[in-house]
C-alpha positions in Angstrom: -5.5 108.6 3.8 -7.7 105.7 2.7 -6.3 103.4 5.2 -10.3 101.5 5.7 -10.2 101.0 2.2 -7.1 99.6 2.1 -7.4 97.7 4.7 -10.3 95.9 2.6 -8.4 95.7 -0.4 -5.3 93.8 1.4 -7.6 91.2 3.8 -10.6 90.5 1.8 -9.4 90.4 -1.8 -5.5 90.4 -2.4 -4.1 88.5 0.2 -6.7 85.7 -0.2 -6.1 85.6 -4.6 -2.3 85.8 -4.0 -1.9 82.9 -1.2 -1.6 79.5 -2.7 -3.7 76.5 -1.7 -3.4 73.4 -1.1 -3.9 72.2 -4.8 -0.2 74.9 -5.4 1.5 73.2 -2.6 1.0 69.3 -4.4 1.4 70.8 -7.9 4.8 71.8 -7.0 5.8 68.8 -5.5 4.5 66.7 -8.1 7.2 68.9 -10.3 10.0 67.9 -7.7 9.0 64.4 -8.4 8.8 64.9 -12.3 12.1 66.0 -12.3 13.8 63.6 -10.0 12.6 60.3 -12.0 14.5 62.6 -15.5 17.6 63.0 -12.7 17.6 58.9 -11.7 17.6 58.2 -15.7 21.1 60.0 -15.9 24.2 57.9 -14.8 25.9 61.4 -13.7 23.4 61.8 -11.3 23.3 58.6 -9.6 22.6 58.9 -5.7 21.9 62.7 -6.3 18.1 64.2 -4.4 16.3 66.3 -5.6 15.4 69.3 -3.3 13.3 72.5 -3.4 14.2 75.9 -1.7 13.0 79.5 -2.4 10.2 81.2 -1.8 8.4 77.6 -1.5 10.4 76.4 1.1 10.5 80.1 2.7 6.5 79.7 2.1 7.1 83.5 0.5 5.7 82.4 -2.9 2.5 83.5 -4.8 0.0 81.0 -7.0 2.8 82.2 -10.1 5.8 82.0 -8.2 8.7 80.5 -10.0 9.7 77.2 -8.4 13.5 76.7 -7.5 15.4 73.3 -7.1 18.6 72.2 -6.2 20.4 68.5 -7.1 22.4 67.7 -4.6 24.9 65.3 -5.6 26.1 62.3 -3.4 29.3 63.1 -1.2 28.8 61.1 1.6 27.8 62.5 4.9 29.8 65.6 4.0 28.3 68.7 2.2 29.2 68.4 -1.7 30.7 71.3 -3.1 31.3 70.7 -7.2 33.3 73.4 -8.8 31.3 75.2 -11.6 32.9 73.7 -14.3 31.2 70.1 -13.2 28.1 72.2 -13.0 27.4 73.2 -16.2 28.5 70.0 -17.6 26.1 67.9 -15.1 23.0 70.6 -16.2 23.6 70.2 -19.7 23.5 66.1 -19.1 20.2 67.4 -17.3 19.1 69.4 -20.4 19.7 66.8 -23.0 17.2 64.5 -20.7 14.5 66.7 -20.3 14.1 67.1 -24.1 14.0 63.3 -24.6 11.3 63.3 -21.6 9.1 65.7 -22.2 7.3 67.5 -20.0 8.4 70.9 -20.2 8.7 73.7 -22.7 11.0 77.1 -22.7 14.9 75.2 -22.0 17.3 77.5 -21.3 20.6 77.3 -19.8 22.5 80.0 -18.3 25.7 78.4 -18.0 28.2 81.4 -17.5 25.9 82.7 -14.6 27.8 83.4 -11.0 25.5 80.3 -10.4 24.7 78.1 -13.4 21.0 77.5 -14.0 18.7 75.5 -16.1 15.3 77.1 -17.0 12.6 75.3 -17.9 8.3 75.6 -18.4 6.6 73.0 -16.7 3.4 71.4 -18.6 1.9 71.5 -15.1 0.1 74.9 -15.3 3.3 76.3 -16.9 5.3 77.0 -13.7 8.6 78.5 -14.6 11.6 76.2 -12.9 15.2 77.1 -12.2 17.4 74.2 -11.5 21.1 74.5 -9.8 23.2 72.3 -8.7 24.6 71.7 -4.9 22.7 74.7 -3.3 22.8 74.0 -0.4 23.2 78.0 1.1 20.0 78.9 -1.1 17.9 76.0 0.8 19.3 77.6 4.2 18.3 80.7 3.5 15.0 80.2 2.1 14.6 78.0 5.9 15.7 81.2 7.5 13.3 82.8 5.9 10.6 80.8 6.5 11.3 80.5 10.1 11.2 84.3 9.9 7.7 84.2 8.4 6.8 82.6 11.5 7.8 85.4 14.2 5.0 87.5 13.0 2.0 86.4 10.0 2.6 90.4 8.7 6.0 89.4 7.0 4.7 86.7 5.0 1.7 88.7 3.8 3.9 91.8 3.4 6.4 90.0 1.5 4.1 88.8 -1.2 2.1 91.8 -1.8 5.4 93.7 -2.4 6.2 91.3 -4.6 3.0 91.6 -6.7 3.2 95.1 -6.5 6.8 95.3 -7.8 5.6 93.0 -11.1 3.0 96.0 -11.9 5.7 98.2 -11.9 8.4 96.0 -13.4 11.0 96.3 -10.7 10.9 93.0 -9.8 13.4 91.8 -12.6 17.4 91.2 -12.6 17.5 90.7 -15.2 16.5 94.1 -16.4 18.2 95.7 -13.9 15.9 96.3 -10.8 15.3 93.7 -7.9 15.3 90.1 -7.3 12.9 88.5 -5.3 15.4 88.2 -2.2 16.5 91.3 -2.3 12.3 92.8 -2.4 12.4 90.1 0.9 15.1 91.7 2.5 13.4 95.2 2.3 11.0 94.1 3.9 13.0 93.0 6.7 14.8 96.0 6.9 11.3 97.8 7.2 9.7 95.4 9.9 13.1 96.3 11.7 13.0 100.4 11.7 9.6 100.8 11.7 8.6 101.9 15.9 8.2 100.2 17.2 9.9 97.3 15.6 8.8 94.3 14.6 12.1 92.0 13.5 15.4 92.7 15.6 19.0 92.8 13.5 19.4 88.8 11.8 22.1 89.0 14.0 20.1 88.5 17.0 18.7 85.1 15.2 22.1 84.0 13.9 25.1 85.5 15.1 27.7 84.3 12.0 27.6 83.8 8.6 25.8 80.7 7.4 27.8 80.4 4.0 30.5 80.0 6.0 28.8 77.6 8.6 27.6 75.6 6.0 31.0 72.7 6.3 31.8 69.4 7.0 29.0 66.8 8.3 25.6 68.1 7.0 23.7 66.6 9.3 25.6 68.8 11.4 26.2 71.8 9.9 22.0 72.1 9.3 21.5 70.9 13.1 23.7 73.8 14.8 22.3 76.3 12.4 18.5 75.7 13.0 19.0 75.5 16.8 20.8 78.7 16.8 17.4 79.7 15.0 15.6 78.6 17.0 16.7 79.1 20.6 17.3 82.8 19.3 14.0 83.0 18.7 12.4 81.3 21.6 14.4 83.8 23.8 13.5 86.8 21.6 9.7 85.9 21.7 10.0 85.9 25.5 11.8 89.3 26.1 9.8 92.5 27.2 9.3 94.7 24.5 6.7 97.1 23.0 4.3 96.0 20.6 4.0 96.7 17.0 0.0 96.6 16.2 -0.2 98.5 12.4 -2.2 96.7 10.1 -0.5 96.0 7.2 -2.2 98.6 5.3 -0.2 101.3 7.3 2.9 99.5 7.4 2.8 99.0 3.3 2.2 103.0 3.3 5.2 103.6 5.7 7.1 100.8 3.5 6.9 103.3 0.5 7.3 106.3 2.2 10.8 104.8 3.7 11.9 104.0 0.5 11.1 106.9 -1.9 14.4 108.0 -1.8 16.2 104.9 -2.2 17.9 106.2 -5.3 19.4 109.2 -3.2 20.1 107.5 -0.1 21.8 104.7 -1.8 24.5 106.6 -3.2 25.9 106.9 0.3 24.6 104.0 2.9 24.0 100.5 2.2 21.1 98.6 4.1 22.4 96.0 6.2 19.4 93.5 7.5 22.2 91.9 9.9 22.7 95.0 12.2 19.4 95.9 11.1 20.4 100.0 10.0 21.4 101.7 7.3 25.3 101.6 7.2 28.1 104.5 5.6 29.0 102.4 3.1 32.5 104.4 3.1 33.1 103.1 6.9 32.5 99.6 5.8 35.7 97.8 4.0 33.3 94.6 3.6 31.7 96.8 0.9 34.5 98.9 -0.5 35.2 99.6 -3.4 32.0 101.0 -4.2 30.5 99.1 -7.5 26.6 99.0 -7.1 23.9 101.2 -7.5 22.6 100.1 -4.5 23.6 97.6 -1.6 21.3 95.5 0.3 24.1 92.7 1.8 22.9 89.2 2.2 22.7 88.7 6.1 23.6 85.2 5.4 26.5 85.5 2.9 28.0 88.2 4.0 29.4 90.3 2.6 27.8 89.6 -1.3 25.5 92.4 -2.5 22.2 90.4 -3.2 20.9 93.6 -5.4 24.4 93.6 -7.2 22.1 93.5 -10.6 20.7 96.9 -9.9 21.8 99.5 -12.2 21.8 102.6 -11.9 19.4 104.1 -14.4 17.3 101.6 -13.0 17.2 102.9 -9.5 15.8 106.0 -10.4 12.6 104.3 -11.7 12.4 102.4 -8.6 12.2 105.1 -6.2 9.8 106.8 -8.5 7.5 103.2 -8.4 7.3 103.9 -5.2 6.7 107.5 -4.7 4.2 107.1 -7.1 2.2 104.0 -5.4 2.7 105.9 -2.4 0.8 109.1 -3.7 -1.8 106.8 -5.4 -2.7 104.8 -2.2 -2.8 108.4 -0.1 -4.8 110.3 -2.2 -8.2 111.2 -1.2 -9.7 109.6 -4.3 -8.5 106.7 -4.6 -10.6 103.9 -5.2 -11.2 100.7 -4.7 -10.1 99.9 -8.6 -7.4 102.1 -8.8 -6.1 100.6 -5.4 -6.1 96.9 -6.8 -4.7 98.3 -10.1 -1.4 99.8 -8.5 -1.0 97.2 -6.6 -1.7 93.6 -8.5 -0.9 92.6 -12.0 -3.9 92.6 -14.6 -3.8 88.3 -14.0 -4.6 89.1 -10.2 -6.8 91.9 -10.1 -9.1 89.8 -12.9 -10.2 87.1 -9.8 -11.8 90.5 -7.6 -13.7 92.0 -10.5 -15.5 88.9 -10.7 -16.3 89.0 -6.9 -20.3 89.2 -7.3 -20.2 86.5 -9.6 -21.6 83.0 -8.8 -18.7 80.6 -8.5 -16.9 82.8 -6.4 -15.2 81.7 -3.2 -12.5 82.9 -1.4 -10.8 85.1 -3.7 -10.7 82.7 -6.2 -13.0 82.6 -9.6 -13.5 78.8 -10.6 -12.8 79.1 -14.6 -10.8 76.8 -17.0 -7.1 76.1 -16.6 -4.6 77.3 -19.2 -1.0 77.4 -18.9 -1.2 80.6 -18.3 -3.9 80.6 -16.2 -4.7 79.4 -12.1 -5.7 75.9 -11.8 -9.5 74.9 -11.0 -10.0 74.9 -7.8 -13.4 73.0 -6.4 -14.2 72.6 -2.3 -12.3 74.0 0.7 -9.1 75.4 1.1 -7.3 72.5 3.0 -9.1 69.5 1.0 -9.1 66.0 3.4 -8.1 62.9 2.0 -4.6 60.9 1.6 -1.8 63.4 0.7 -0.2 62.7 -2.2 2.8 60.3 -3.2 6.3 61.1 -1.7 8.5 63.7 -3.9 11.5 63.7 -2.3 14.6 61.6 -1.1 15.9 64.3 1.9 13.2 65.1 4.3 13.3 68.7 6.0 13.4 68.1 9.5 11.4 71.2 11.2 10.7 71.4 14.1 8.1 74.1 14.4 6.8 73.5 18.3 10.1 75.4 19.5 8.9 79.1 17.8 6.3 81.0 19.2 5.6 84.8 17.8 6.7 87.4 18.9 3.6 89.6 18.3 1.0 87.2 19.6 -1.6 89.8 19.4 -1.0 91.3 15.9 -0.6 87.7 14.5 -4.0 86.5 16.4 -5.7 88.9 14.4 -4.3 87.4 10.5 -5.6 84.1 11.5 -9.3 83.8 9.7 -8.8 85.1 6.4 -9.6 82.0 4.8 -6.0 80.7 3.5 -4.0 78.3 5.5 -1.2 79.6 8.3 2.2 78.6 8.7 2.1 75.6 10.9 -0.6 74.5 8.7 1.7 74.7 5.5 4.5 72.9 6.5 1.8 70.0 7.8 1.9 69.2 4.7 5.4 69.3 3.8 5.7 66.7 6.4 3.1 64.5 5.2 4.1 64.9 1.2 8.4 64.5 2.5 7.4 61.0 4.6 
């Protein structure tokens, strides 16, 4: 197995391409705040902020990550709930305002979705935006997530690599039929939770309830009680006795695939539930009955909806094979260093490590005009100093990161110098960009 090389493959080249800097962070926001000067120009909108969630709140995205945003309409002190209906009629006021703007390319709305979306092509290096309305759950869990992230460095970096690796093999696609970008999160999960030893406990353990069903009432409130459950949960778990995980992530990527290589199989008769942290008869389950899904992977925090409910069948098969296939790649005894990077990072990213050796190089990154379609310039260290740019948003996340500690001090210790910015680091700046 050509763990060593992997190893070198993961630290040195992808993880370093993959993880934003500081100039993706303030591109972002500066999106947020594009779009909430088009929200205050509409009268339907009035009192309305403008928040982010998803894999940039979760701090789970990649320099091409889509960016997700939710409007949060005025309602008081109370959590707003509008009925769908009021949705698609706000995003198409939304849509109408955005063309007169400018700005943006590539509208789109998806009004009959389960949630109704408005898609849109930023002008600022072409970042793909999704825009709902009162999401309130999806900005909980991407803060779950995030706080997650923070137990243990591996998760992050496992979670984007996965994610890279499932755009090579076009699995990473609802739309087609194969995984979302939760659902490829929530693998994870389950295998930092069944690997031995493990590394997550069962999301119960963190948050013992349902959070769409916690999210009432007060705000304020609601968030308050669910991020000190969080927290607290975590702070106890960090300090509990229990044997140490120490895999690099090259081996726990290779035991990733191996777990899953019968997915297809395996799905037809157990579901894999991230709460209890196991796979799960989905016959003894009457949360999950009737069976309709290729595959279930439940949503810890909205129990009981099937987050990979867009899985077909036919498209299962090919998942299992994507990984049976990677997994025979990256154990083969001639494997190399290009056919590693190749099976694991779309043409875009594997472009920035073939041009290691040349001058210019720094960090992973290849300093080279900006397109649309291209990463941005990027001049100087990773963490620039100077002023932070201008606020973005009206609500203000208030995390409070000095109450988590890891729980695998000594495997996270050793992610710490690989050149891109850590957690606590990260969300530095969402404070100073939120004040």
């Amino acid at each position: 197995m050509p763990v060593k090389l992997l190893d070198c493959a993961f630290s040195s080249d992808i993880i370093k391409v993959i993880t934003p800097l500081h100039e993706d962070w303030v591109v972002r926001l500066e999106i947020v705040e594009d779009l909430r000067r088009v929200v205050e120009s509409v009268e339907n909108f009035r009192g309305a902020t403008v928040e982010p969630f998803g894999s940039f709140v979760s701090n789970l995205f990649t320099r091409w990550s889509d960016l997700d945003i939710s409007i949060e309409l005025p309602n008081g002190s109370h959590i707003s709930s509008a009925g769908k209906k009021r949705k698609q009629m706000l995003l198409g006021d939304l849509l109408r305002a955005l063309r007169i703007k400018g700005g943006c390319s590539s509208l789109q709305f998806i009004s009959h979705a389960r949630v109704p979306i408005l898609k849109f092509r930023s002008n600022r290096q072409g970042i793909s935006c999704d825009i709902s309305i009162d999401n309130l759950l999806g900005q909980m869990k991407s803060k779950v997530l995030l706080w997650i992230s923070m137990m243990d460095s591996r998760f992050h970096d496992m979670v984007l690599l996965v994610k890279e690796w499932a755009k090579v093999h076009k699995i990473n696609n609802s739309k087609t039929g194969t995984f979302n970008s939760y659902s490829l999160s929530l693998l994870v999960i389950f295998h930092f939770q069944t690997c031995i030893p493990a590394i997550l406990p069962p999301l119960k353990d963190i948050y013992p309830g349902n959070i769409a069903d916690d999210l009432r009432g007060v705000r304020a409130d609601a968030e308050k009680l669910i991020e000190e459950t969080c927290q607290n949960n975590i702070k106890f778990l960090s300090n509990r006795p229990r044997p140490i995980n120490r895999k690099p992530l090259s081996e726990l990527f290779i035991e990733f695939l191996e777990k899953f290589s019968d997915i297809n199989s395996k799905a037809e008769l157990e579901g894999i539930c991230t709460y209890n942290g196991q796979w799960e008869l989905i016959n003894n389950n009457t949360r999950w009955q009737p069976k309709t899904f290729a595959i279930f992977i439940e949503d810890p925090l909205e129990q009981p909806v099937n987050s990979a409910r867009s899985v077909s069948k036919g498209q299962l098969t090919k998942i299992a094979e994507a990984f049976k296939s990677t997994h025979r790649s990256l154990t083969s005894v001639n494997a190399s260093r290009g056919s590693l990077i190749r099976e694991l990072v779309p043409p875009h990213v594997a472009q920035f490590m073939r041009v290691s050796n040349n001058q210019g190089y720094s960090g992973g990154y290849y300093h080279q005009a900006i397109s649309p379609q291209t990463p941005p310039r990027h001049h100087g260290t990773i963490w620039p100093q100077g002023p932070m740019p201008s606020r973005a948003m009206v609500h203000r996340p208030q995390h409070s990161n000095r109450h988590f500690v890891h729980v695998n001090q000594e495997a996270s210790s050793n992610n710490t110098s690989r050149g891109h910015v850590q957690a606590p680091q990260r969300q530095q700046i969402w404070r100073q960009k939120t004040r």
